[in-house]
Structure formats: C-alpha cells, structure tokens
C-alpha positions as CSV (number, residue, x, y, z in Angstrom):
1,X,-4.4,12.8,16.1
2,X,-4.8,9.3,17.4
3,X,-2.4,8.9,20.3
4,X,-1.2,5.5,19.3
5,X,-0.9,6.4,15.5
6,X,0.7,9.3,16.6
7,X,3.8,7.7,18.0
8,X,3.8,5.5,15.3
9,X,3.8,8.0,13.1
10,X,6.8,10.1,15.0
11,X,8.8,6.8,14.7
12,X,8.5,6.8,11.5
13,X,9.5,10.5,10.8
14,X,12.5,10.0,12.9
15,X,13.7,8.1,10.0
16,X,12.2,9.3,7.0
17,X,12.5,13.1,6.9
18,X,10.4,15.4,5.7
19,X,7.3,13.3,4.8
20,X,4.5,13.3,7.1
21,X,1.9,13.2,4.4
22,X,3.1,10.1,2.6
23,X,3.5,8.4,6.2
24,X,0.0,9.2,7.3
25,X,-1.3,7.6,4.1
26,X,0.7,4.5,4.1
27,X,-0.8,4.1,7.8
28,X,-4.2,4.8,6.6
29,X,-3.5,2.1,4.1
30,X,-2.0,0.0,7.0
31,X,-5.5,0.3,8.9
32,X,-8.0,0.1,6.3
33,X,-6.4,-3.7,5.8
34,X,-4.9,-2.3,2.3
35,X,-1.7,-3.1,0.0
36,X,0.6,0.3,-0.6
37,X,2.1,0.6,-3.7
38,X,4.8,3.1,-3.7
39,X,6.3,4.2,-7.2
40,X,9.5,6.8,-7.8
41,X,13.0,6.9,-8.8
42,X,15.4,4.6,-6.7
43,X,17.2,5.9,-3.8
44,X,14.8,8.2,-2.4
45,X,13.5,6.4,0.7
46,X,11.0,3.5,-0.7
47,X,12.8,0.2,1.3
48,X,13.3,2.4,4.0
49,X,9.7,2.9,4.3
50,X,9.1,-0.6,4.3
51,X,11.7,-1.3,7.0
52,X,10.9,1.4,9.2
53,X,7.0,0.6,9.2
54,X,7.6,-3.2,9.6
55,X,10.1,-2.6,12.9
56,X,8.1,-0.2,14.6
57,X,4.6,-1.6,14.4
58,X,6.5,-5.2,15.6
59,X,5.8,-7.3,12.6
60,X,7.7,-10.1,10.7
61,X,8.9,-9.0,7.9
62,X,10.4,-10.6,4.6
63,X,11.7,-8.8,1.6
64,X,11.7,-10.2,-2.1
65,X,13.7,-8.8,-4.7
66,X,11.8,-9.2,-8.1
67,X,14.3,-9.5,-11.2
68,X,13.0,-10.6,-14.5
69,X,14.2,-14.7,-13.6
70,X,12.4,-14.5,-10.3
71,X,9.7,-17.6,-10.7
72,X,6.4,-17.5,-8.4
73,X,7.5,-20.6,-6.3
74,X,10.2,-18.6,-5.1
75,X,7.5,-15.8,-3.8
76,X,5.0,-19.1,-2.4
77,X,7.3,-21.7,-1.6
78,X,7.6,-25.2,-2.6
79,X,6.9,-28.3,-1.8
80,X,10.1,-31.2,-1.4
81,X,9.8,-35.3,-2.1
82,X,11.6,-36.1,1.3
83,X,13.2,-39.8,0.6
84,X,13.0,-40.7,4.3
85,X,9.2,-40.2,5.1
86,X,8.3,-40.7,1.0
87,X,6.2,-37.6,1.4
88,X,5.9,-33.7,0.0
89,X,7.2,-31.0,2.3
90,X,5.8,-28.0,2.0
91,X,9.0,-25.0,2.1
92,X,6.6,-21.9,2.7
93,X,8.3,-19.2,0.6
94,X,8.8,-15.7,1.7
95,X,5.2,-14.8,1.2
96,X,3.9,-16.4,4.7
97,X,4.9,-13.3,6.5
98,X,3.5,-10.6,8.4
99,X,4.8,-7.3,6.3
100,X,6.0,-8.8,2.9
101,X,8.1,-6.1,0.8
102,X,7.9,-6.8,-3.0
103,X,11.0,-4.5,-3.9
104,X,11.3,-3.3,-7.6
105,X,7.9,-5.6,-8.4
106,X,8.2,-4.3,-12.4
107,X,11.2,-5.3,-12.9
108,X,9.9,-9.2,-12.6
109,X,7.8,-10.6,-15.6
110,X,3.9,-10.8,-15.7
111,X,3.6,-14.3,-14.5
112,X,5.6,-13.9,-11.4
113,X,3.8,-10.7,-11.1
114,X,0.6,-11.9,-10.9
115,X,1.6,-14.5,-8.1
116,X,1.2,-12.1,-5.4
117,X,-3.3,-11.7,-7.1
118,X,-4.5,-14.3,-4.5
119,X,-2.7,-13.3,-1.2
120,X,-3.1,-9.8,-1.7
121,X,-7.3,-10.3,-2.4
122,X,-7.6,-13.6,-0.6
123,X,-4.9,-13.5,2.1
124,X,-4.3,-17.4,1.5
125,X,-2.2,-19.0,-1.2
126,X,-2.8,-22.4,-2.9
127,X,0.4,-24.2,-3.6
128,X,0.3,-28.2,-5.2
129,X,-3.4,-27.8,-5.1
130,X,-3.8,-26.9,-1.4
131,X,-4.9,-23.7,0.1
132,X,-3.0,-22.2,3.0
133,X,-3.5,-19.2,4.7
134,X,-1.3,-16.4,5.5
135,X,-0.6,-15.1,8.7
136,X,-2.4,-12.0,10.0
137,X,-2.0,-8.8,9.9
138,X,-1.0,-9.2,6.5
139,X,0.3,-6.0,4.3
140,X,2.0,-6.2,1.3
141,X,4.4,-3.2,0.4
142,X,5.5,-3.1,-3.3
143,X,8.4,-0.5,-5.0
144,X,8.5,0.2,-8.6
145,X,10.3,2.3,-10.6
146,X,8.9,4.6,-13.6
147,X,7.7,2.2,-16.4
148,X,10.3,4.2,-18.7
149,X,13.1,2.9,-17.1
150,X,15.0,0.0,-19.1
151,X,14.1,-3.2,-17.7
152,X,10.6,-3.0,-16.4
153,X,7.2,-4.6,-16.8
154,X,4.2,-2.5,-16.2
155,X,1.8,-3.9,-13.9
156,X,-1.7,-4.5,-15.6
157,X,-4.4,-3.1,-13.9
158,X,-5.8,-6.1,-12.2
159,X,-2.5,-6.5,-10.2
160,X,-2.5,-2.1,-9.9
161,X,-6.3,-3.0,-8.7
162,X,-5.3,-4.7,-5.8
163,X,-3.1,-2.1,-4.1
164,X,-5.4,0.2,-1.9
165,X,-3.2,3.1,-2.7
166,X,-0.2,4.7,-4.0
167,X,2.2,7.4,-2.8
168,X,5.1,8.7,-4.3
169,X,7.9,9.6,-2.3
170,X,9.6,12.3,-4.2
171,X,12.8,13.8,-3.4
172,X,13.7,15.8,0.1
173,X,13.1,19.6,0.2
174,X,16.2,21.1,1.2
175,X,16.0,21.2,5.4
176,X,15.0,17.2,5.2
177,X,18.0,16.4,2.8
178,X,20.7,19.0,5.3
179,X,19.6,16.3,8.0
180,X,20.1,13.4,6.0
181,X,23.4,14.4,4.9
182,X,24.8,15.8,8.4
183,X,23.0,12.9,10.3
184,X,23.3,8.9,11.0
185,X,23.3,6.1,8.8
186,X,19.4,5.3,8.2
187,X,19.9,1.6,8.1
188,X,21.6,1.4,11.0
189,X,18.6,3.6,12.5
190,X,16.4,1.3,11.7
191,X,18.4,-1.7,13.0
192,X,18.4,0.3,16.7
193,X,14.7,1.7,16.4
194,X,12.1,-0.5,18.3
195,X,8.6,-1.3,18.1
196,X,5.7,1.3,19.3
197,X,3.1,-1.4,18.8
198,X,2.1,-5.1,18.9
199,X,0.6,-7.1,15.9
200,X,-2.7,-7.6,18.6
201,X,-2.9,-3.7,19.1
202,X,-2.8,-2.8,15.2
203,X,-5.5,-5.3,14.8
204,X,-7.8,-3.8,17.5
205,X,-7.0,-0.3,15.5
206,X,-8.0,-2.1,12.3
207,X,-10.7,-3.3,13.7
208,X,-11.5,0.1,15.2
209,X,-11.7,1.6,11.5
210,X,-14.5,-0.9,10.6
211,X,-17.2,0.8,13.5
212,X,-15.7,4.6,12.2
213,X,-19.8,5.9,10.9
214,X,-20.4,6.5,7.2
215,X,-23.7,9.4,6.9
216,X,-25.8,8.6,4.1
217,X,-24.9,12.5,2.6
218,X,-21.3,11.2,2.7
219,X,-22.3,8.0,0.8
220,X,-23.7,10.2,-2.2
221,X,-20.7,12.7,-2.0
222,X,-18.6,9.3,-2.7
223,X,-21.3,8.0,-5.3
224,X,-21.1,11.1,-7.4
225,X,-17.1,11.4,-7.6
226,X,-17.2,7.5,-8.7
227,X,-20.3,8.1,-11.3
228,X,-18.3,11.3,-12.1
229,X,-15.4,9.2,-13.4
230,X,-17.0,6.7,-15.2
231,X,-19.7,9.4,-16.9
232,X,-16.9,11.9,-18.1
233,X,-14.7,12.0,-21.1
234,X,-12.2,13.0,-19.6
235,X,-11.7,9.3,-18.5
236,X,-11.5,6.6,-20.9
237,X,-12.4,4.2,-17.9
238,X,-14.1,4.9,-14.4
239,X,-13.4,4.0,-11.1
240,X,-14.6,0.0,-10.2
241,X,-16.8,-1.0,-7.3
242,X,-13.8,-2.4,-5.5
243,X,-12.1,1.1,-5.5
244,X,-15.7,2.9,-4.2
245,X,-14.7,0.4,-1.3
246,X,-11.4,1.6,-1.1
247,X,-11.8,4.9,-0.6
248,X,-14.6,4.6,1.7
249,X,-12.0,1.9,3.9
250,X,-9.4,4.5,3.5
251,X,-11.1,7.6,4.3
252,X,-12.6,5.7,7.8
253,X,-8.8,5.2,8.5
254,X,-7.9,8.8,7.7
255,X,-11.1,9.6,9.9
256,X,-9.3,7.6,12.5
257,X,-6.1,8.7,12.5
258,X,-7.4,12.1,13.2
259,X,-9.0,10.9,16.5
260,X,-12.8,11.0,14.8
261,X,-15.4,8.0,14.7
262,X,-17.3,9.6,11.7
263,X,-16.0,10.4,8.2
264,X,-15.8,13.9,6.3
265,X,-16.0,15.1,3.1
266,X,-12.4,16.0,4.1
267,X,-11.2,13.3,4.5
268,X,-12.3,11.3,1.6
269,X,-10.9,14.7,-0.2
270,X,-7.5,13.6,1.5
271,X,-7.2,10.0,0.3
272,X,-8.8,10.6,-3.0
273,X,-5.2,11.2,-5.0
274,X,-4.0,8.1,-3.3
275,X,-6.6,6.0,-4.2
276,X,-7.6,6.9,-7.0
277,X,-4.5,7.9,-9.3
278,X,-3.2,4.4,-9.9
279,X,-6.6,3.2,-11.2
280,X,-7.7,6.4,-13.5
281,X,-5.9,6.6,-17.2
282,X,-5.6,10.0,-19.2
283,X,-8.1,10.7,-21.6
284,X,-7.9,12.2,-25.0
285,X,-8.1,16.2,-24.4
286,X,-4.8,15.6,-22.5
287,X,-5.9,16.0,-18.9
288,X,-3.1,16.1,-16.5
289,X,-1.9,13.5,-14.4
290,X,-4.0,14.9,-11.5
291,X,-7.1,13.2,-12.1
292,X,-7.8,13.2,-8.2
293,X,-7.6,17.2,-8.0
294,X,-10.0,17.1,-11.5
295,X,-12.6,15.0,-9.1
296,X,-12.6,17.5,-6.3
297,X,-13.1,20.4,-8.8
298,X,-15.8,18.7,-10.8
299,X,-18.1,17.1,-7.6
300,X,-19.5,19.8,-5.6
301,X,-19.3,18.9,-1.6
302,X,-22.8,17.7,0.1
C-alpha cells in the first residue's frame, strides 16, 4: 500500500473498527476528486466517517443537517442589505468549506436537495447572480437512510449521478462491536486524533492519480462492462459517460492506493460495486441487488 494512504488509512481504523474495505473506497473516492455517498441504518458509524476522514487528512470541515424545512440559502449562504455601507453582504453558508458533511441529505426536500448539483459538478456556487468558488480540496460526504424509512425523499438520479460512489457501512461483526463496547468514547476519539496529512499533500496525491497509466486493453475491458449494461435486459438503463469516467478515476486511485502507477483489471473489478450500484436499477426478471457482481460474471477479463 501507499505509505502515506496507509497511515491514513490506520487512523482511520483506529476509530472505525472493523472496516478496512469501506475506508479504502471512501479514500479512493477522496483521491479520484469524487463525492461519497454513504447509505445505511442510523447509528452504525456514517458521521463518524465523516469526522474521522475530515480530522486526520487536516481539512475544514462543516456539517449540515438536512430536515424537510432546511432551504438552499442556508446550504449557500446569503447575502445582507447592510444600512451603514447601503450595500449586500455576502454570509457564505456552510457550503464554502473544505470537507462538507450533508448528514441525513433524504430527509430534506428535492429543492434543497438539488442545491448541493453545482458545487458538487462545478465546485463553485452562484448566489444573487454571482459565481463564487469553493475552496479546494473540496469533498462532499452525504448520509442517507433507506428510502423506506418514514420521512425521506429519495434522491433522483441526477443528484445520485453526482456522487462517485457509495458504500454501505453495515453493522460490526462481532470482534469490531466487543471493542466498541469495552473501548473509549468514539467522539471523544476523534476530538484527540490528529491530522496525518496536509490539504497541499492530498492534492499532490490527487494529482498523482491523474499520471496513474490507463492500457488500451484496459480501456476495452471498461468499454465492454459499460456497453454490457446499457445492451442487456437485465438493465432497464445503462451506465452514462460520466460514470465510464468514474470508474476509470476511481480505479487509478485504487491503483494508487496499492502503490502501482498503472491500472488492473483488478482493480476496476474492486470499485465496480461502488461505482456502479447507485446508478444501475433492477430490471424485470428480478435480478438481485448486486448488479456490480452480474457485470463481473457477464464481461470476460482482457
């Protein structure tokens, strides 16, 4: 593994137990300049996540609760008549930060939902009519519960688009949850923990991803599980351009992560679920909800 990623990583799993797997692909997310979108049943870890990965790669961080009143000026800011200048001040909202965590984002309606489209595609907001940039890096980590539970909006899939991938946290197997239980309180954990990195060192690794090499035969292995998709019944509606892009960007991280400056079928094998899973639907002969693992079987490797 990268040596830098790799005490990043072991930060993190100092605080949330037990997951390795879900905290390698949030950092692959992190690096390939994504959004993370992490769905599952409240109080298994998802804010702690968020925390943890803010404090430890030294980033500002926000956190906006979304409840169904929640209005998109309180997500961009405002702007304020002043009486002794006579002018508009702009009140940048809690959007303008480096690690913004949009907690429980279903649970606020559509409009205020869609709010976060331009700075998570554009990285820059326009507020009163002017267009202002957000800081960099710039990473967006949204929660949501499961769409069955009372209160929630599901996100449409231009705003499920824009999240480079999705993990789900699940619950503890049984030695991670004996820790928890017998150990310290996690929020005060992460109060104490400290930063591996600098905001200038994860862009230099961001950037690093970007010269990670791309073969031609690993272009056609990705080609043919995104025609796959789109070809098949077994889809109702393929994969997009943007999310070809995706998983290329997010298998050059994984490629990363593992210390490597070229890209394996493996690897795009690795990110496929979480890239992919959000952005497939079921189709009609009842396929499971492992469309990722139905890709892999279907496209045979270069």
């Amino acid at each position: 593994m990268h040596p830098t990623v790799e005490r990043i990583a072991t930060a993190i799993g100092t605080i949330i137990l037990g997951k390795d797997a879900q905290i390698r692909l949030a950092l692959a997310c992190l690096l390939a300049r994504g959004h993370l979108l992490i769905e599952d049943v409240p109080g298994v870890g998802k804010t702690s996540l968020a925390h943890v990965l803010a404090k430890v790669l030294g980033l500002h961080f926000q956190r906006i609760q979304f409840t169904s009143d929640l209005l998109p000026a309180d997500i961009l800011g405002v702007a304020v008549f002043e009486r002794e200048t006579g002018q508009f001040k702009f009140h940048p909202g809690p959007i303008f930060s480096q690690v913004v965590l949009a907690d429980e984002v279903n649970r606020a309606t559509p409009k205020t939902q869609s709010a976060l489209l331009e700075a998570m595609e554009e990285t820059q907001v326009t507020v009163e009519g002017e267009t202002r940039l957000l800081p960099r890096p710039f990473f967006v980590i949204a929660t949501q519960n499961p769409v069955h539970q009372i209160g929630t909006f599901p996100l449409p899939e231009s705003q499920l688009d824009r999240f480079l991938v999705r993990i789900q946290l699940g619950y503890p197997d049984s030695d991670a949850e004996r820790e928890l239980l017998r150990g310290d309180d996690r929020r005060r954990m992460i109060k104490e923990i400290g930063a591996v990195i600098d905001a200038s060192e994860l862009t230099a690794l961001q950037d690093a991803v970007d010269q990670v090499h791309v073969s031609e035969a690993l272009l056609d292995y990705a080609q043919a599980l995104i025609q796959f998709s789109r070809q098949s019944a077994k889809f109702p509606l393929g994969l997009s351009p943007r999310a070809g892009l995706a998983l290329l960007q997010c298998a050059r991280a994984w490629a990363l992560i593992d210390g490597r400056d070229i890209v394996l079928p493996e690897d795009v094998q690795a990110v496929l679920p979480g890239v992919v899973t959000h952005r497939l639907r079921n189709g009609e002969d009842g396929i499971g909800n492992n469309p990722a693992q139905v890709l892999i079987e279907s496209v045979p490797l270069p």
